[in-house]
N, C-alpha and C positions, 0 to 999 in steps of 0.2 A: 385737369384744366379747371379754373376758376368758373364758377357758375353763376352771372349775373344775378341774385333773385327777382330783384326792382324788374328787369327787365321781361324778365320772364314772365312775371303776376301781367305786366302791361298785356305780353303776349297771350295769354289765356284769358283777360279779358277783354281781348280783342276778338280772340274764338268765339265768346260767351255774345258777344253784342254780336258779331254775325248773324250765330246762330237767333237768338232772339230777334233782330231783324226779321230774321227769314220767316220765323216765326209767327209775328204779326203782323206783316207785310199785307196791303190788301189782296183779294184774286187776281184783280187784273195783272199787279205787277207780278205774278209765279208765274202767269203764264205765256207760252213761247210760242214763238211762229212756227204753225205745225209745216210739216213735212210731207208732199202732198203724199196721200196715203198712210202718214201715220196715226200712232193708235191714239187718242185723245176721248175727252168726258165728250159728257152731249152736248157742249156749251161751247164744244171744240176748244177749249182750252188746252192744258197740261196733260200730257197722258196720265192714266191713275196709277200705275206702274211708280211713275217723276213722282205725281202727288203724295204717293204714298210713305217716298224712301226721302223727300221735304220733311214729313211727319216724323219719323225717325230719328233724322238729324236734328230738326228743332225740339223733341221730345226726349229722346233718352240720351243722344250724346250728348248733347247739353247738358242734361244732370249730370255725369259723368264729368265734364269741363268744370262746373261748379262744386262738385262733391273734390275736385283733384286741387280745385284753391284753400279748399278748405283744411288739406295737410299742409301746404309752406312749406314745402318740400321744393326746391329747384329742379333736380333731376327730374322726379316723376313729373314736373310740371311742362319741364320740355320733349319729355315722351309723349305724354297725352296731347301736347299740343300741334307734334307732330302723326298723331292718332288721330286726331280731329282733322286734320286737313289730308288724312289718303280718304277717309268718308266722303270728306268734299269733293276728290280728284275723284270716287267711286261717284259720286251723283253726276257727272258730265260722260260716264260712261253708261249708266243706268236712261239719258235723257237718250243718248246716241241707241242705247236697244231699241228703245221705243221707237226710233225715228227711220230706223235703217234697217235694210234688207242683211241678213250673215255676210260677212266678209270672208275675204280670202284671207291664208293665217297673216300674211306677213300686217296689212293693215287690221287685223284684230291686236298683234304684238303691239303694232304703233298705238293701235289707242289705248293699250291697258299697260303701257309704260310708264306715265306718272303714278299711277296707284302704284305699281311694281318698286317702283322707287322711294315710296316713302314707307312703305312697308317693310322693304331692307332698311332703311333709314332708326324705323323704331327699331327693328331689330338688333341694330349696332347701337344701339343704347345700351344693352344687357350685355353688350360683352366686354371683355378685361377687369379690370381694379374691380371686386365687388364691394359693395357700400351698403349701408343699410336699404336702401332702396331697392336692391336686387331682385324680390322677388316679386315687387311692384314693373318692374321693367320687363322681366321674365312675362307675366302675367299679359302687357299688354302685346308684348312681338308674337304673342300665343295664338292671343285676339285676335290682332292687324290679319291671322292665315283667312278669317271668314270673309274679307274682302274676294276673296279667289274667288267665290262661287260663280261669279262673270266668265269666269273660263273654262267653262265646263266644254267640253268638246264632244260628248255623246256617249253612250254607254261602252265603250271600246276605247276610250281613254285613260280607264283607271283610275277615274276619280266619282268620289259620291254626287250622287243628288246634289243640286243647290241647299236644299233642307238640311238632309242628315250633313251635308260637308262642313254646314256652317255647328251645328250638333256635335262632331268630330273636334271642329276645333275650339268649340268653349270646353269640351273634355280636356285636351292638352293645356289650355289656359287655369284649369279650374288647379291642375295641380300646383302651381303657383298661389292662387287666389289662396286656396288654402293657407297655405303656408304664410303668407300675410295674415289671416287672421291669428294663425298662432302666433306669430312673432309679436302679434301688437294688442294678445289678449290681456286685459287688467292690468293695461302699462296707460298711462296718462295721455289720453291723445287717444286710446287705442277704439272709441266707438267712431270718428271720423275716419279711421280705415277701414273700417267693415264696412263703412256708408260706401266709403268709394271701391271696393267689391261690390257690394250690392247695388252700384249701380254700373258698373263694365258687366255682372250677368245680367243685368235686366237688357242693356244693349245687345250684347252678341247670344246668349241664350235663349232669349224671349223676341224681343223685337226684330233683330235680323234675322232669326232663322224662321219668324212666323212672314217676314216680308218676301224670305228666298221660295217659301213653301206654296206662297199665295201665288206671287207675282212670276215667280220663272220656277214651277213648279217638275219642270223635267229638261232642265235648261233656259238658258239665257233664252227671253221672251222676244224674238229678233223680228221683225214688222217685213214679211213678205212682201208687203206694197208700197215699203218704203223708197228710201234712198243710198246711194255710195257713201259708206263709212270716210271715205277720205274725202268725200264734198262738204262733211259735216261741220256745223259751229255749233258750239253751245249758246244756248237762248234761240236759235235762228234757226236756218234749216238745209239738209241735206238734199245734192241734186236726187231728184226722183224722175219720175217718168219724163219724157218732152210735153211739154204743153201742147194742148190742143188745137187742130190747124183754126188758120180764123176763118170765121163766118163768110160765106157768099158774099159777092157784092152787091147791092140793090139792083132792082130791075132798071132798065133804063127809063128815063124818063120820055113820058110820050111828046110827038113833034109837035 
């Protein structure tokens, strides 16, 4: 199938301006109407948790968006662009931890089905006709697996730590990454692919695994005093407890 480029550069610099948005945005505009009882700074703002994985996104995937214009590559341009936006669909799940008490599985499945989907998404990138780009595409459906750490279900699930799981999958990605660099070593072009390896490991090696370490360091960081996963909005806020009965009425006034 024909690969627009034009179209695709528009769309990774569409990613790019997001994310810088996001970026420099002032504080007040990051931050969202808490959730009674969820976990936010002293200033009640954004929880640090949101704050943190905002940082991420406007810091290393964004090098990552702009190290991937810099090959003029089509394909990989619509892999990463579709890479950048399960990050995004992962930060509406990351705002929904902080804000909500654990869900029952079927509304956990519901909210971590856009991520799930774009993540098979990259993934059918790498498969059929292989092209020179193969092991660029490989590399990143390898990546997209450390979005899972949100689904960790408890030490009886079979799956790693948040930490090491996202550790596990820049292993299975690096064998790819490799491989790009040999395919593109002391060929013309060939230091803007190692740039853009070296920045998908500073993403999912460094930055994500030291966010999943921090921030949901024995599972997803789920807000006991929160609210119902399916009363949730992004930006806005999940039902939580009932509000407060009202106040007494005034004494009566005297005759």
């Amino acid at each position: 199938m024909a690969v627009n480029m034009e179209s695709l550069v528009a769309r990774l610099e569409a990613v790019a301006a997001r994310l810088e948005a996001q970026a420099g945005a002032p504080a007040a505009a990051k931050t969202t109407t808490p959730t009674p009882g969820a976990k936010t700074d002293a200033a009640g703002g954004v929880a640090p948790s949101v704050a943190a994985f905002d940082a991420l996104i406007a810091g290393p995937l964004a090098e990552l968006v702009a190290a991937t214009g810099a090959l003029g590559d089509a394909e990989i341009a619509d892999a990463t662009a579709l890479f950048a936006d399960a990050f995004n669909a992962e930060r509406t799940v990351i705002e929904c931890i902080a804000s909500c008490r654990k869900p029952e599985m079927d509304a956990l499945q519901s909210l971590l089905a856009p991520v799930g989907d774009l993540m098979t998404r990259v993934g059918a990138k790498s498969e059929g006709r292989r092209t020179d780009a193969f092991n660029h595409l490989k590399a990143l459906a390898e990546a997209s697996q450390c979005l899972s750490f949100v689904a960790h279900l408890g030490p009886d699930a079979g799956m790693s730590l948040p930490g090491p799981h996202v550790t596990e999958t820049w292993q299975s990605a690096e064998f790819y990454a490799n491989k790009v660099l040999v395919q593109h070593r002391n060929t013309e072009g060939g230091a803007a692919h190692a740039a853009w390896v070296s920045a998908l490991k500073r993403l999912v090696s460094v930055a994500t695994r030291d966010y999943a370490k921090e921030h949901h360091t024995t599972g997803p960081a789920w807000n006991p005093k929160g609210g119902d996963v399916r009363s949730f909005k992004p930006g806005g806020a999940a039902a939580g407890k009932a509000p407060p009965p009202p106040p007494p009425p005034p004494p009566p006034l005297p005759p």
